[in-house]
N, C-alpha and C positions, 0 to 999 in steps of 0.2 A: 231711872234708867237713862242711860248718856246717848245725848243721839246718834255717837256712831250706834251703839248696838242698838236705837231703833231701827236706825238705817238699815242694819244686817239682816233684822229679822223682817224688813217689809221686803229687804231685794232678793232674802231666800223664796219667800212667798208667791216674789211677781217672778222668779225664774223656776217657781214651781209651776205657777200659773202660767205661763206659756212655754213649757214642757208639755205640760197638758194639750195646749191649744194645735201642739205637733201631732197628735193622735186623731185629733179631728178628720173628717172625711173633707176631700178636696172634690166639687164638682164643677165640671168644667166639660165644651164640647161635649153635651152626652154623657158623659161618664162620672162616676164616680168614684176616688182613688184615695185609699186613707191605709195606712199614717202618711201626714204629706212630708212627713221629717224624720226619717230614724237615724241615733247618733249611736255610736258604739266604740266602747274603748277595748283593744286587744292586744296583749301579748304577740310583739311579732314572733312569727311562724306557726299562731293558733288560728283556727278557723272556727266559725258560727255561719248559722244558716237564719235565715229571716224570711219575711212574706209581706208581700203587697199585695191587698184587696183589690179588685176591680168590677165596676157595676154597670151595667149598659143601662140607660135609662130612655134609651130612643124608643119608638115602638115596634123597631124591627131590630133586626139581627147582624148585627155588623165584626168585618175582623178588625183585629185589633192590634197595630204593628208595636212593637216594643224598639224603642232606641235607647244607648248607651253610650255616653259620655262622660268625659273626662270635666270635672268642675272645679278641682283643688289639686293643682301637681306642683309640689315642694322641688327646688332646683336639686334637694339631697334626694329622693325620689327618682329621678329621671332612670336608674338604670332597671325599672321595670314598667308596665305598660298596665291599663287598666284592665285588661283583659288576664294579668299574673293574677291580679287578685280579688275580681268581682267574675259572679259565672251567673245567668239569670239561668232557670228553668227551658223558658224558649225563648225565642223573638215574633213569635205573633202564635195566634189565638183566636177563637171566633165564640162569641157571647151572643146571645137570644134577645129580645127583651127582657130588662127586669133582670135578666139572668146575672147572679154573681160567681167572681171564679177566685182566688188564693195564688198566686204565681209565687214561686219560690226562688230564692235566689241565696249561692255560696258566699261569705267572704271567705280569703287565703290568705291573711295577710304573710307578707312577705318578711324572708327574718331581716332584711337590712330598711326594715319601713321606719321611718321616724315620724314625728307628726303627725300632722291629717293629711288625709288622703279624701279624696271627695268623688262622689261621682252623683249625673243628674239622667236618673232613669224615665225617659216619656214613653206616653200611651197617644197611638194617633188611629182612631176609629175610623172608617167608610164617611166620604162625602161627599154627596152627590152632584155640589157645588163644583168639584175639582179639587178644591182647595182647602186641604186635611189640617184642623185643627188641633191641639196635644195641649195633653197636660201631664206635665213634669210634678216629679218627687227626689228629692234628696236623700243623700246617705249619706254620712262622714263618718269615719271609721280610724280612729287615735290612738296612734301605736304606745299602750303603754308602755311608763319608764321614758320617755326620749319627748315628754312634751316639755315647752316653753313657751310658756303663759308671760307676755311681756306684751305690753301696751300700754298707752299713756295718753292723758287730754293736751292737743298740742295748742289748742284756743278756745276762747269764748268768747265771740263778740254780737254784742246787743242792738239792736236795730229798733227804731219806733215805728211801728206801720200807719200807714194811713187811717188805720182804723180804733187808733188810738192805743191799741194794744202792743205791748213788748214783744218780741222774735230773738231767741238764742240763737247762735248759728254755731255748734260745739262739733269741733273739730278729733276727731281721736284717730290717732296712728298706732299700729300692730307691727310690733318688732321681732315677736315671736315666730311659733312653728304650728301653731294650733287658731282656729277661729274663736272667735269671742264677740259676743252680744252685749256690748253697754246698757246698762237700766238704772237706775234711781231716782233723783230728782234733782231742780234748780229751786232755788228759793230767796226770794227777796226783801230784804229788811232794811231799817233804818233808824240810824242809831241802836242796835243790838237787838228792834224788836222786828221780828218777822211780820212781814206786811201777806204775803202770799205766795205759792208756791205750784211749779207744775209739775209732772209726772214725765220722767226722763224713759223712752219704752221702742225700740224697732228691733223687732223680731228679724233684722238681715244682718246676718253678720257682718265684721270686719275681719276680712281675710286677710292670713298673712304676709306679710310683707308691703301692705295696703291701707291707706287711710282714708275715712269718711267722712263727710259732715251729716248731723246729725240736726236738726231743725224741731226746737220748741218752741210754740207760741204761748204767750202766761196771757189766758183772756181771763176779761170783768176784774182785771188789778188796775186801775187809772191812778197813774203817780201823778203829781204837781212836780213843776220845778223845785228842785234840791240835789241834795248829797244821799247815794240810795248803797248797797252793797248786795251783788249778786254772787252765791254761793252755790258750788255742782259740787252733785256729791255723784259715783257712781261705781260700779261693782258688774263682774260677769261672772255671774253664778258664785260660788262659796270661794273668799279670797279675801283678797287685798282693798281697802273700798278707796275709788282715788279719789281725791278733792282739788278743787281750784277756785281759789275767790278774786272777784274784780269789783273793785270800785267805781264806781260812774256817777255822773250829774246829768240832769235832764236840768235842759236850758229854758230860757222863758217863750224859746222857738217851736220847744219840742223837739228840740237834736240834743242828741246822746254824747256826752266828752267820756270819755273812761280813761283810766290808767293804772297800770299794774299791784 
């Protein structure tokens, strides 16, 4: 098997694997609030309804405000409000101890919606303190038909830390209309054999029109001075998987020359 299609079948796996990790209960402040991530793709002008869990885990009885927020609004977007196309159930609620509740919530997407559209729904419980802490959960919601998946590694560059260990500093810009989660790996060889390799993995996207760095460390790999070849491979969810290789030499100082 060629190592792109290893590659494909480890990056569907690990974007299975925290697909998953979006379902998880988020606790936080008291509460506990799960799924912390739901994504949804819709036909604009079709609507679905959805539900966030919420759990008091204080020993008393607290209410419970709900905020709504705008977290992804596309410039082609602007001629409606988040309020056109997110409706929650209520905006507060009161839970017991222990007590769990189900809050519901509409989308509408809108028929000239394109992209994602994003919004960041918090829970802020009683504090006696004065000072009300929250915890947020997300929603995106992907106008099918009108998404564009464009993104690109726009660097890599290699840093020796103090600690003897390698630090990638990989740069990725989103040119598209949709968020995207970079994942795969970097891997280091020399002369065509692979010396070792780390786990390329952040669960925050790169939102549109926005670019990131992305920060791997390759520990317990201790190179000698030479001639080394670091290879990125990476992938957001089922696609295109992109690659970029750099050449570098670790000097007899322990500083890094690279070139393209």
């Amino acid at each position: 098997m060629s190592e792109l299609k290893v590659m494909m079948k480890k990056v569907f796996w690990t974007f299975m694997f925290f697909g998953a990790l979006a379902q998880w209960p988020q606790v936080w402040a008291g509460l506990t609030v799960y799924p912390t991530r739901t994504e949804m793709t819709l036909a604009p002008g079709s609507k679905r309804q959805g539900v966030i869990t919420v759990q008091n885990n204080e020993p008393k009885g607290s209410n419970i405000d709900v905020q709504v927020r705008d977290w992804v609004v596309l410039s082609e977007n602007l001629s409606f409000k988040l309020s056109d196309w997110l409706t929650l159930q209520t905006s507060s609620f009161y839970l017991e101890s222990e007590e769990k509740k189900t809050i519901a919530y509409t989308v509408n997407l809108p028929t000239s919606a394109v992209g994602v559209s994003a919004a960041m729904i918090s829970f802020l419980p009683d504090a006696d303190s004065g000072v009300r802490m929250k915890l947020s959960v997300s929603l995106y919601v992907t106008a099918e038909g009108t998404e564009k998946k464009a993104w690109n590694i726009e660097s890599v560059k290699l840093v020796m830390k103090s600690t003897g260990n390698l630090e990638a500093n990989i740069s990725v810009i989103n040119t598209g209309n949709v968020h995207v989660r970079p994942e795969g790996f970097l891997k280091l060889s020399k002369d065509g054999s692979e010396l070792c390799r780390a786990v390329v993995s952040d669960t925050r996207p790169v939102y549109p029109g926005k670019d990131k760095e992305i920060v791997v460390s390759i520990s317990n790999c201790f190179l000698e001075p030479g001639d080394y070849e670091a290879t990125l491979m990476l992938n957001s969810g089922p696609g295109k998987v992109l690659d970029k290789s750099k050449k570098f030499k670790i000097q007899n100082n322990g500083e890094i020359e690279t070139s393209e």
